[in-house]
BALUMSE-390666 format. One record per atom (N, C-alpha, C): x, y, z. Coordinates in steps of 0.2 Angstrom, whole numbers, plus 5000, padded with zeros to 4 digits. Atoms other than C-alpha are relative to their C-alpha. Example, Ala and Ser with C-alpha at 12.3 -4.5 7.8 and 13.67 -1.06 7.14 Angstrom:
! residues 2
c1,c2,c3
5004,4994,5000;
5062,4978,5039;
5004,5006,5000;
4996,4994,4999;
5068,4995,5036;
4996,5005,5003;
This chain:
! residues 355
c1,c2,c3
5004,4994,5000;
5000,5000,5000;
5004,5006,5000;
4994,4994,4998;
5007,5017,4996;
4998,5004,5006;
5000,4995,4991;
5008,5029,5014;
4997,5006,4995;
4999,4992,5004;
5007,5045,5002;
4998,4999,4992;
5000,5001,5007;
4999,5048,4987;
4998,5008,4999;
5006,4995,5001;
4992,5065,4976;
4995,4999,4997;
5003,5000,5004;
4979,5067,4967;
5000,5006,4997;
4999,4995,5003;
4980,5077,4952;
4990,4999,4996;
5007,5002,5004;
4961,5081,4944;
4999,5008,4997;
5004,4995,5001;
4951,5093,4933;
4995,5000,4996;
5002,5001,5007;
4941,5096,4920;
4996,5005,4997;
5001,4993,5005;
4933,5108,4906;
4995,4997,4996;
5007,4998,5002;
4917,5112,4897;
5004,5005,4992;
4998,4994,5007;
4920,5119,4878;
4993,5003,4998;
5007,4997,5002;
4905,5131,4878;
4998,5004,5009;
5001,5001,4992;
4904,5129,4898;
4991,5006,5002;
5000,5006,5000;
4889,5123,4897;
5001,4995,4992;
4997,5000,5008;
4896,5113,4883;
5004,4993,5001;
4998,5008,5000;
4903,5095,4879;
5007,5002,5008;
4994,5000,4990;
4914,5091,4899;
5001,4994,5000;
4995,5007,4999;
4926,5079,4903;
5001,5001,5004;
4996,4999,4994;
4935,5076,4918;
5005,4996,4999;
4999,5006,5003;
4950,5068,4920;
5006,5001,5005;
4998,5001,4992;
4960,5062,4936;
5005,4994,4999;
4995,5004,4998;
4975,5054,4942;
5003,5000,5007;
4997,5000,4994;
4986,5047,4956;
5006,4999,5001;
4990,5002,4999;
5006,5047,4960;
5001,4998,5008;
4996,5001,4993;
5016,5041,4973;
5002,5005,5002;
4997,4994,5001;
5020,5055,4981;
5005,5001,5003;
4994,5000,5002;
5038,5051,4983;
5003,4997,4996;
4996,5000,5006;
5044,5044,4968;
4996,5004,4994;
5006,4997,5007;
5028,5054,4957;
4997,4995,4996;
5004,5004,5005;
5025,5038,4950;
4992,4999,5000;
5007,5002,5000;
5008,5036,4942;
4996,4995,4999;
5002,5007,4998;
4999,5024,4950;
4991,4998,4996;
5004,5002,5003;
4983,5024,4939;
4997,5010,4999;
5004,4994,5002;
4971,5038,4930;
4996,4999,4994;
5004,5000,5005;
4956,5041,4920;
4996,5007,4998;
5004,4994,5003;
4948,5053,4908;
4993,4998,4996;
5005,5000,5002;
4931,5053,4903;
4995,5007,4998;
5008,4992,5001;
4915,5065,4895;
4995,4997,5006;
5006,4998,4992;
4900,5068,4907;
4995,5004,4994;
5005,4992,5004;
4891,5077,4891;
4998,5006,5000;
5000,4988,5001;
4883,5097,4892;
5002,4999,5008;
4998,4997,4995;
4890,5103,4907;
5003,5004,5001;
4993,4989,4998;
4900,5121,4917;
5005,4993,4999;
4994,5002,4998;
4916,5119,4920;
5000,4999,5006;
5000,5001,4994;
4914,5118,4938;
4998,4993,4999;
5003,5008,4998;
4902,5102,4938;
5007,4996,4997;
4995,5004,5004;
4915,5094,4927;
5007,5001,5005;
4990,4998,4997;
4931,5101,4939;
4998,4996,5004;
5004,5003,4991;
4919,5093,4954;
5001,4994,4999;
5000,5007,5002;
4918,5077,4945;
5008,4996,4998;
4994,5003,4997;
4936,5074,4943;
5003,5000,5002;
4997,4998,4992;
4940,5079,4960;
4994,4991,5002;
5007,5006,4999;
4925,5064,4962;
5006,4995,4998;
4995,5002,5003;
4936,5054,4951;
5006,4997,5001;
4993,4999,4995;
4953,5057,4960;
4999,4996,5004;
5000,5000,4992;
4947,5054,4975;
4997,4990,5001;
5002,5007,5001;
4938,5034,4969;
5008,4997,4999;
4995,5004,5003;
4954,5029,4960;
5006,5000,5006;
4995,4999,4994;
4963,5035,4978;
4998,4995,5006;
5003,5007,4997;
4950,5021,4986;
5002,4995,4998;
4998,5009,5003;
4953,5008,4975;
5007,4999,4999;
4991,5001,5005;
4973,5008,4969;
5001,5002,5009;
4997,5001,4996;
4977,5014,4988;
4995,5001,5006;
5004,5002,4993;
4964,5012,5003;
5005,5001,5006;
4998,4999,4993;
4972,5019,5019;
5004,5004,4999;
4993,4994,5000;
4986,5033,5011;
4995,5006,5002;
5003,4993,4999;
4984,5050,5015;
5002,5002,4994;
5002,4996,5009;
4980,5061,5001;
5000,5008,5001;
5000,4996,5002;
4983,5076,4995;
5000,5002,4994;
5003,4999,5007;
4973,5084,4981;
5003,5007,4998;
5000,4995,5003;
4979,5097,4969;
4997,4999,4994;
5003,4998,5006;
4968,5106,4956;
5003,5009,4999;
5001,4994,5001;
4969,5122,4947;
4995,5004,5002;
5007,5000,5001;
4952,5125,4950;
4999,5004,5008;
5000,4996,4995;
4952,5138,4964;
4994,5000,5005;
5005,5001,4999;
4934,5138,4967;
5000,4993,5004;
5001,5006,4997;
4935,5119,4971;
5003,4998,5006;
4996,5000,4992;
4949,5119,4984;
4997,5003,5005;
5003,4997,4992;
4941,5131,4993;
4996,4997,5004;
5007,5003,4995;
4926,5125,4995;
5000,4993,5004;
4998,5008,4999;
4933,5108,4997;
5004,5003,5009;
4997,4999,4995;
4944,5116,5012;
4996,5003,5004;
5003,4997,4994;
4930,5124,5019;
5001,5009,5001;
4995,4991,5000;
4937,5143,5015;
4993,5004,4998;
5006,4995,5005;
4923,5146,5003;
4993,4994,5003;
5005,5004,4999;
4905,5143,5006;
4999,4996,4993;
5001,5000,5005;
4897,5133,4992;
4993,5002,5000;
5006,4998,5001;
4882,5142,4986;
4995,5000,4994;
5005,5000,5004;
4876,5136,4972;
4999,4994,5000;
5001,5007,4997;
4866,5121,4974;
5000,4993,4994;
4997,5004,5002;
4870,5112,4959;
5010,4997,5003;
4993,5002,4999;
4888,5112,4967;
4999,4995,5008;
5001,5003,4994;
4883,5106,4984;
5000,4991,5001;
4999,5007,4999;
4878,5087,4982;
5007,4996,4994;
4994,5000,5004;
4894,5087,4970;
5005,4998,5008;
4996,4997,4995;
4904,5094,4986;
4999,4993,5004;
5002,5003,4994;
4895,5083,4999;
5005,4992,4997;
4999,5007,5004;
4900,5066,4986;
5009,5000,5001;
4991,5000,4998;
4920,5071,4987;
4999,5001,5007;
4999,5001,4993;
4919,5074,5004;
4999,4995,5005;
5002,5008,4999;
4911,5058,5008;
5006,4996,4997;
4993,5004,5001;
4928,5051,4999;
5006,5000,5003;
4991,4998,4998;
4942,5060,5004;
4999,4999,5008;
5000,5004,4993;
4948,5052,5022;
5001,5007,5003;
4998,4996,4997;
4950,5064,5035;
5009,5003,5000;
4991,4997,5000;
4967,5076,5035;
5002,4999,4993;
4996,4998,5008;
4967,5077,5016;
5002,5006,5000;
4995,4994,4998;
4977,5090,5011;
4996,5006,4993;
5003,4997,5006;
4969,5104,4999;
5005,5006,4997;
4997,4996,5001;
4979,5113,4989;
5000,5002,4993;
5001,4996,5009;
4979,5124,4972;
5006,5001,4999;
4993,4999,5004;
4992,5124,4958;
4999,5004,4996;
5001,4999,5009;
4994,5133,4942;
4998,4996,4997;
5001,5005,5007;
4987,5128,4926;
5005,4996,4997;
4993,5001,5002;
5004,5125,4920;
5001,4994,5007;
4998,5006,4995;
5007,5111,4935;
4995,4996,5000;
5006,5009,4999;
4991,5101,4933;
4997,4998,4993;
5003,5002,5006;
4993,5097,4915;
5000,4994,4999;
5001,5006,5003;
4993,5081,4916;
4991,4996,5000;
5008,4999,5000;
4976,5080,4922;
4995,5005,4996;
5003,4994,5003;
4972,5094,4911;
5000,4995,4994;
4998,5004,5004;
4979,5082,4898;
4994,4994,4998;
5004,5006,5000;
4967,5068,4900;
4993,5004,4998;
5004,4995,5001;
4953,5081,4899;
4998,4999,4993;
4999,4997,5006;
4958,5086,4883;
5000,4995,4995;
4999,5006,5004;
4960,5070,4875;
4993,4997,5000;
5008,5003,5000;
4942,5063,4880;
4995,5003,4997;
5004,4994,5005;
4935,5079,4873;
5002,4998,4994;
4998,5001,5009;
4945,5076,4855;
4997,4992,4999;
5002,5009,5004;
4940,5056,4854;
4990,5004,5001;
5008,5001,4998;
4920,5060,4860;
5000,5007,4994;
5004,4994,5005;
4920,5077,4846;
4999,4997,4994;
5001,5003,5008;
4919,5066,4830;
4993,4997,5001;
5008,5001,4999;
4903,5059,4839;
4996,5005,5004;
5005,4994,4998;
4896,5076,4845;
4993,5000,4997;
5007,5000,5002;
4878,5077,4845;
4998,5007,4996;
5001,4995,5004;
4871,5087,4833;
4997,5006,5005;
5003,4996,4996;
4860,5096,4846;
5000,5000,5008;
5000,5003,4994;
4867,5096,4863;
4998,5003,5006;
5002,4996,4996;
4858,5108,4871;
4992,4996,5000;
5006,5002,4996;
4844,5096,4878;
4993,5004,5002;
5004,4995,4998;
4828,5105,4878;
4999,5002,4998;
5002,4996,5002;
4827,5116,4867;
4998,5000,4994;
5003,5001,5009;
4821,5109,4849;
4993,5002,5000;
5004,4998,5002;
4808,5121,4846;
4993,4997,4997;
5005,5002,5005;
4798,5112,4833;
4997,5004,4997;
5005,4996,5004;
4792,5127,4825;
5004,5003,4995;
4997,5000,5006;
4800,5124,4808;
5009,5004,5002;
4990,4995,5000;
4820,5131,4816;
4997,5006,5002;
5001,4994,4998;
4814,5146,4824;
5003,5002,5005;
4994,4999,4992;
4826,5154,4836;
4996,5005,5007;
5003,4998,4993;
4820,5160,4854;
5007,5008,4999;
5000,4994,5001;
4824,5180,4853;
5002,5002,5007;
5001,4997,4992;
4830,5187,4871;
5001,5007,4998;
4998,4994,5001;
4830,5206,4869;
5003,5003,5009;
4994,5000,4995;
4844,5208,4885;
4998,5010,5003;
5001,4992,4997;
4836,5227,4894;
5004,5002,5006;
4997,4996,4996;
4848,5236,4905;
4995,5004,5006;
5003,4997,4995;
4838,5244,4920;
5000,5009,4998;
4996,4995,5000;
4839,5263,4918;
5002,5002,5007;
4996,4999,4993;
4848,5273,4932;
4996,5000,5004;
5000,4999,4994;
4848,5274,4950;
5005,5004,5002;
4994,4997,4999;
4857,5285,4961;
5005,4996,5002;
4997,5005,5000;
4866,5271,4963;
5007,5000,4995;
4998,4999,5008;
4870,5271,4944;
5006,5008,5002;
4999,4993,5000;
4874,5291,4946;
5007,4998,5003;
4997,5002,4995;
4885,5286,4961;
5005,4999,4997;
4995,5006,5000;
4896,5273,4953;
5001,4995,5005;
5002,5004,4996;
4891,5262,4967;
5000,4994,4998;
5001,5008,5000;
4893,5242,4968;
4992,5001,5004;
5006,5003,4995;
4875,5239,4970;
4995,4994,4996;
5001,5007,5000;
4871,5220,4969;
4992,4998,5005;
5007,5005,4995;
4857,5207,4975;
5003,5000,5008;
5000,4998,4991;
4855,5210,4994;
5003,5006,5004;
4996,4993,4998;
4861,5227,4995;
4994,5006,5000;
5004,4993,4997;
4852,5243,4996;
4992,5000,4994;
5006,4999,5006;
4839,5241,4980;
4996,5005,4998;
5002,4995,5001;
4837,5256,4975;
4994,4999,4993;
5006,4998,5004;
4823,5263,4963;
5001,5004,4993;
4999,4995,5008;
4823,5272,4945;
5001,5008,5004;
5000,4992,4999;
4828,5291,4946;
4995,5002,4996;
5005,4996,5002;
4815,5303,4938;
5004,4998,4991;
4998,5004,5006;
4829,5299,4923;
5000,4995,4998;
5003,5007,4998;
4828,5283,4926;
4994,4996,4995;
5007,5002,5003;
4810,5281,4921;
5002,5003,4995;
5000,4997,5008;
4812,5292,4904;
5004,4993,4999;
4995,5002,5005;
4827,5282,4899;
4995,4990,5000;
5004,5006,5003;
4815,5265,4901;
4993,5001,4999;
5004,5000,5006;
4801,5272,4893;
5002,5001,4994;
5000,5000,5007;
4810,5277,4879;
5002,4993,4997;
5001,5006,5001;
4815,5259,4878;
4995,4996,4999;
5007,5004,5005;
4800,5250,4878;
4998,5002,4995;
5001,5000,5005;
4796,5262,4865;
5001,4997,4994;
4995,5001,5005;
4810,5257,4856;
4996,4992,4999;
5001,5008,5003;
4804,5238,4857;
4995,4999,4998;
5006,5002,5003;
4787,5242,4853;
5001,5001,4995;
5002,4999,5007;
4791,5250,4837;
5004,4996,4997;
4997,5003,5000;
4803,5237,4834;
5000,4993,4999;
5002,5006,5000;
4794,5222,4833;
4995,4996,5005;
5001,5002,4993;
4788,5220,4850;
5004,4993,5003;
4997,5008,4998;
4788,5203,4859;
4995,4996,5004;
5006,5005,4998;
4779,5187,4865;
5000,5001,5008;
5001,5001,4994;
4783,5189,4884;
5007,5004,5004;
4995,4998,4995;
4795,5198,4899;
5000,4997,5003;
4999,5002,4991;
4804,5192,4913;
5004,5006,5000;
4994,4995,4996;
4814,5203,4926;
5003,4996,5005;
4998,5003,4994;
4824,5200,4938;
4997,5005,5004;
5009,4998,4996;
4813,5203,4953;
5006,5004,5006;
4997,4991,4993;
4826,5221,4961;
4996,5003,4997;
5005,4996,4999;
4816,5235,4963;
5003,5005,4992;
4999,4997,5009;
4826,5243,4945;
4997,4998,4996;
5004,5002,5006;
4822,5231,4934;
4995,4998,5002;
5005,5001,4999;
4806,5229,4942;
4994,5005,4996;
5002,4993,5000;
4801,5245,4938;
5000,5002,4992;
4998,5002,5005;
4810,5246,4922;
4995,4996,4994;
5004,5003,5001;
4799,5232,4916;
4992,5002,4997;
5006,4998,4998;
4784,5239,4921;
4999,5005,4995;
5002,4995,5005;
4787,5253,4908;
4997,4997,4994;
5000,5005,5005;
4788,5241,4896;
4995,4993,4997;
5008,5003,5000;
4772,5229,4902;
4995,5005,4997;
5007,4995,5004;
4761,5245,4898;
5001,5000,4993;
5001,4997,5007;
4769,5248,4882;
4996,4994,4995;
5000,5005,5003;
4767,5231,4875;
4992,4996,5002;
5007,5001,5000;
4752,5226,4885;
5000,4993,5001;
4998,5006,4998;
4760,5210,4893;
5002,4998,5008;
4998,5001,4993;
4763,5202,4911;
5007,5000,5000;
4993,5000,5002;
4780,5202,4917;
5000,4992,5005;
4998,5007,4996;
4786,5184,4926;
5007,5003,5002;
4995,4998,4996;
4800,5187,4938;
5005,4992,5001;
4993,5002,4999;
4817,5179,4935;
5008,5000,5004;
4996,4999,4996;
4829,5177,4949;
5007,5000,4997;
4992,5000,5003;
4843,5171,4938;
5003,5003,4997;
4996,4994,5003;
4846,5186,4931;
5001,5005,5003;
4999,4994,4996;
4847,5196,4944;
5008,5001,5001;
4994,4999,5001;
4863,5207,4948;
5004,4995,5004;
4998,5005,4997;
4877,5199,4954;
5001,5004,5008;
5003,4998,4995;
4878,5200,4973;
5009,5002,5002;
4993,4997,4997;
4894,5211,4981;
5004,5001,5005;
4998,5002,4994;
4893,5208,4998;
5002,5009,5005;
4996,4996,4997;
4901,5218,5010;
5001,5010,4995;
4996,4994,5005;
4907,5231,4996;
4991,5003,4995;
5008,4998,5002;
4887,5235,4991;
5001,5008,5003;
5001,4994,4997;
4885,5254,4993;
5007,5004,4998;
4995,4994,4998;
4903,5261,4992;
5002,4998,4991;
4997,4998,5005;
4914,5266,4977;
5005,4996,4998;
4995,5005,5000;
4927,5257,4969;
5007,5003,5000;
4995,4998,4996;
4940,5270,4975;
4998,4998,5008;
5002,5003,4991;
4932,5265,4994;
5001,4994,4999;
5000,5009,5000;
4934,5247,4990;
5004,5000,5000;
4992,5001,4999;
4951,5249,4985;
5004,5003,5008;
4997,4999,4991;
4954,5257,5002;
4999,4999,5006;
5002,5003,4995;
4946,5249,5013;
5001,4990,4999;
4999,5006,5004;
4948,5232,5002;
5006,4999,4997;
4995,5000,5005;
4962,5232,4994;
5002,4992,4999;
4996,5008,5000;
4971,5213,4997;
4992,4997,4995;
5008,5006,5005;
4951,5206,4992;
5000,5002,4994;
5001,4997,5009;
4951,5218,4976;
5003,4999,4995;
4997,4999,5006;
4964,5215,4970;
5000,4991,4999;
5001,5008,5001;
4961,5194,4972;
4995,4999,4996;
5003,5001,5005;
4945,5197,4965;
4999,5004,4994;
4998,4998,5009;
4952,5206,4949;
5002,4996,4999;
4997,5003,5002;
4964,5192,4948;
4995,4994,4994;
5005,5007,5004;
4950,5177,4944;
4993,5001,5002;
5008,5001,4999;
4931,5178,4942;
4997,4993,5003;
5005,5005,4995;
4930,5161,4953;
5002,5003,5007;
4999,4997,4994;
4935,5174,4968;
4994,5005,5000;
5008,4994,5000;
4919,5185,4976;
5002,5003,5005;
4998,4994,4994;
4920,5200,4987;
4997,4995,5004;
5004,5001,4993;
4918,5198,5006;
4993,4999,4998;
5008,5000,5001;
4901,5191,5007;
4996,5001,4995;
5002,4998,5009;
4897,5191,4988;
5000,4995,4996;
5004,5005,5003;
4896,5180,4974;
5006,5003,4995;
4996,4999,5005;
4909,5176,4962;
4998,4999,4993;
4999,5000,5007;
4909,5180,4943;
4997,4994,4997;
5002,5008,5003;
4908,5160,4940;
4995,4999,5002;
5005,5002,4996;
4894,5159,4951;
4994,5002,4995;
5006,4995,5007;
4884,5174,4939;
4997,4996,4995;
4999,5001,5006;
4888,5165,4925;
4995,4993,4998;
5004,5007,4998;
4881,5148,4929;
4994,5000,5002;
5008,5000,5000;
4864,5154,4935;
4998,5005,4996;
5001,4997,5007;
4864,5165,4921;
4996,4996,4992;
5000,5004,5003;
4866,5151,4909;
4993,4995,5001;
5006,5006,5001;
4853,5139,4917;
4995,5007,5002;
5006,4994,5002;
4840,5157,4916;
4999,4999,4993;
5002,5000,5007;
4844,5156,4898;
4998,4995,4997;
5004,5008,5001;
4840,5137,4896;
4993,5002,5003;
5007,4999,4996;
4824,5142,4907;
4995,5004,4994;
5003,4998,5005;
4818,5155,4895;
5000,4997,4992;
5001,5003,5008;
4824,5147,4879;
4993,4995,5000;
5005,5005,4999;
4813,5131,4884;
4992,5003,5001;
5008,4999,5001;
4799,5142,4889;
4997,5004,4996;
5003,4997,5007;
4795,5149,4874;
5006,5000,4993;
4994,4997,5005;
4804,5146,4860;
4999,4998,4994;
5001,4997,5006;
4803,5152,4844;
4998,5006,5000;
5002,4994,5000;
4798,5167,4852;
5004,5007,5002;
4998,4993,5000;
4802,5186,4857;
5003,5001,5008;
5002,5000,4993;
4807,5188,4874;
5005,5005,5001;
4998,4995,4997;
4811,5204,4885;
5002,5000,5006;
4996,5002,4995;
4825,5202,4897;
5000,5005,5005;
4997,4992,4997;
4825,5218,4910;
5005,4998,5005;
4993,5000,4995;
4843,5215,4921;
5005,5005,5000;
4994,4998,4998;
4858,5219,4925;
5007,5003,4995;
4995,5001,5004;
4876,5222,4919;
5002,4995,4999;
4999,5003,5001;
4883,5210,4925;
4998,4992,4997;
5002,5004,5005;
4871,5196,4918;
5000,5001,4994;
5001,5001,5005;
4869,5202,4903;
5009,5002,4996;
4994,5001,5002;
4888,5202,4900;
5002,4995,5001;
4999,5006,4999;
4887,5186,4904;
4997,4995,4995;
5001,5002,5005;
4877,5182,4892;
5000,5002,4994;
4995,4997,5006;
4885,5191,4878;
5006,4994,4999;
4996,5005,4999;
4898,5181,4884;
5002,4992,4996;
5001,5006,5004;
4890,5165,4881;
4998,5000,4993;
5001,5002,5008;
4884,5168,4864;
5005,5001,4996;
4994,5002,5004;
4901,5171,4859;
5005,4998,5001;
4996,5005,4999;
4909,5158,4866;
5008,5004,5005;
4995,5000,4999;
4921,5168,4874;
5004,4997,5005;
4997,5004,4993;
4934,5166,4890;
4996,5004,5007;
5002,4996,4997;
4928,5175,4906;
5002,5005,5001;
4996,4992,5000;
4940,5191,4906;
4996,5004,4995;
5004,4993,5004;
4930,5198,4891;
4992,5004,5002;
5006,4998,4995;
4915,5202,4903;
5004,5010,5000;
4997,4994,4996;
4930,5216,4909;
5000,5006,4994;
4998,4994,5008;
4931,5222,4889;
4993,5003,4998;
5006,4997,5002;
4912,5228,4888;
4998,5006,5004;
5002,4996,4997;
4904,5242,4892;
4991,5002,4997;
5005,5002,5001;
4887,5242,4894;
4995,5007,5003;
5003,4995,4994;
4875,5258,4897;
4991,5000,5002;
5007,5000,4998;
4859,5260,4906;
4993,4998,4996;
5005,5003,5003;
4843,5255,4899;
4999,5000,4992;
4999,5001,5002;
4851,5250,4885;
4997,4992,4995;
5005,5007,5005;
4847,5235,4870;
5004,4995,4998;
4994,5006,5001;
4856,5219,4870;
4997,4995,4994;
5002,5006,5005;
4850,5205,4856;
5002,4994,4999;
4998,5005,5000;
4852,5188,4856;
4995,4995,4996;
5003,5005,5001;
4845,5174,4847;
5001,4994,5000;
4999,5007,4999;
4845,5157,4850;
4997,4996,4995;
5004,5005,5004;
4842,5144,4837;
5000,4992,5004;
5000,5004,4994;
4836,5127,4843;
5006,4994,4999;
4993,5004,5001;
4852,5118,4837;
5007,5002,5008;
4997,4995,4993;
4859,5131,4853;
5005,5005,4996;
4996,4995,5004;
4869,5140,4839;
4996,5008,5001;
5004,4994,4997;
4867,5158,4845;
5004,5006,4994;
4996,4995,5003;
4869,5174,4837;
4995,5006,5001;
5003,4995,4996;
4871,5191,4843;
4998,5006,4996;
5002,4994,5007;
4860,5204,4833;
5001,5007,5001;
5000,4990,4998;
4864,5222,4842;
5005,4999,5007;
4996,4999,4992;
4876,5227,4860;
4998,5007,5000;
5002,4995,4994;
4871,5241,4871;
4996,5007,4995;
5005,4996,5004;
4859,5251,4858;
4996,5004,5007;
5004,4992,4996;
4852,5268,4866;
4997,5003,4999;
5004,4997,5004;
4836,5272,4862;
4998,5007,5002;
5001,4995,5002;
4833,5289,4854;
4997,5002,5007;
């Protein structure tokens, strides 16, 4: 039996959510030798559920091949260490019965540790190989859900910006669970002149908002014009900033600086009592599966945030997560998005500012 062993695990999502592998090994962890490893797909998935899943992975092939060593896990995957150490809470609840499954494996006084990308490529390695054999049988449609049936017709999200708040005015972090402010006098103009814009524009089959008091309101302009109910969408609401809600991002830098500047480093970092980037991003994502499925082929009016709707910019063009930092998006602004039911997306307008 080896005394000492690591595990190396990871795994990736091309789309994220989008074909996911995982892919995990184990060494002696005095000579390095590799004492077994496997990679496999897992089909549409984030990258988290897939990183969760070959820490899952790791930690079997650390039952089977060595029962009684102590283990030390390294991953790139920052988010998972933590949470796995207990540092970070985990709050979103697809990660939870992931979390509870490793931690039910790993024996007590595993060791949790984060590497760079550059030192867990061999795990990254296996990853990447299970993705290239399973892409020659990629499913033609692998966003489950969404085949429309109504001859290809793509689901339409029109992506509404809130107008301002003194908030807005401000320069203010202000996120879900923070102060919720209300439209300004400007505010209100800048989302009726938007509804106008979508009435004259084509209109649409249905609203959601996310259910702050902004796009609440915002919304509302936009229920009269069109002469529609609104349905209230949690997953699009902004993201949440904890602690740093209300102040300035000169005041954060000074009263925050070590946390600002970790969470500039990687969007799997969230402010004090906040909510990291990855997190947005993934109930963003299954918000957009929600409205695709619930109506599709049709028009739909999105009233949120910034951060979601750069998030789903994002996703329609495959980007990495840093290009969130390269948009600029103004107040009750016009986003377009279409979704066909194959999931192929394509983006028709960015931050349009009606007259």
């Amino acid at each position: 039996m080896t005394a000492r062993i690591i595990v190396e695990a990871d795994g990736g999502s091309r789309g994220n959510p989008g074909p996911s592998a995982y892919g995990a090994l184990i060494r002696d962890a005095v000579t390095g030798a590799v004492i077994a490893e496997i990679g496999e797909t897992i089909g549409v998935a984030t990258n988290n559920v897939a990183e969760y899943r070959g820490l899952i992975a790791g930690l079997e092939l650390a039952r089977e091949h060595a029962p009684g060593a102590t283990i030390e896990v390294r991953m790139d995957s920052k988010l998972v260490i933590e949470q796995m150490a207990g540092r970070w809470k985990i709050k979103h609840a697809d990660m939870r019965p992931l979390a509870a499954q490793a931690q039910a494996l790993a024996p007590e006084g595993t060791v949790w540790t984060w590497v760079p990308r550059a030192a867990n490529s061999a795990a990254d390695a296996l990853v990447n190989a299970a993705l290239d054999v399973k892409a020659v049988k990629k499913e033609k449609n692998p966003l489950v859900g969404w085949k429309s049936g109504l001859d290809g017709a793509p689901t339409t999200i029109i992506l509404l910006r809130h107008g301002v708040t003194e908030s807005t005015d401000r320069k203010l972090f202000c996120g879900s669970g923070g102060a919720d402010p209300g439209l300004t006098p400007v505010g209100e103009e800048q989302a009726k002149r938007a509804a106008t814009w979508i009435a004259n524009h084509g209109g649409a089959d249905a609203i959601v908002a996310s259910p702050l008091q902004r796009t609440r309101e915002t919304a509302a302009f936009v229920s009269r014009e069109l002469g529609l109910d609104v349905e209230l969408e949690a997953g699009i609401a902004e993201a949440a900033f904890g602690e740093w809600d209300g102040f300035s991002f000169p005041e954060v830098m000074e009263r925050w600086p070590s946390e600002l500047e970790e969470w500039l480093s990687s969007t799997a970092i969230a402010p004090p009592g906040g909510e990291a980037f990855d997190a947005v991003s993934e109930r963003v994502t299954a918000a957009r599966d929600r409205i695709v499925a619930a109506h599709p082929g049709k028009t739909v009016v999105a009233v949120s945030h910034v951060t979601p709707i750069k998030m789903m910019v994002r996703l329609a063009l495959d980007a990495p997560m840093p290009v969130i930092y390269k948009m600029e998006l103004a107040p009750a602004s016009i986003t377009t998005i279409s979704w066909w039911p194959d999931g192929t997306p394509s983006l028709r307008n960015f931050s349009v500012v009606p007259d």
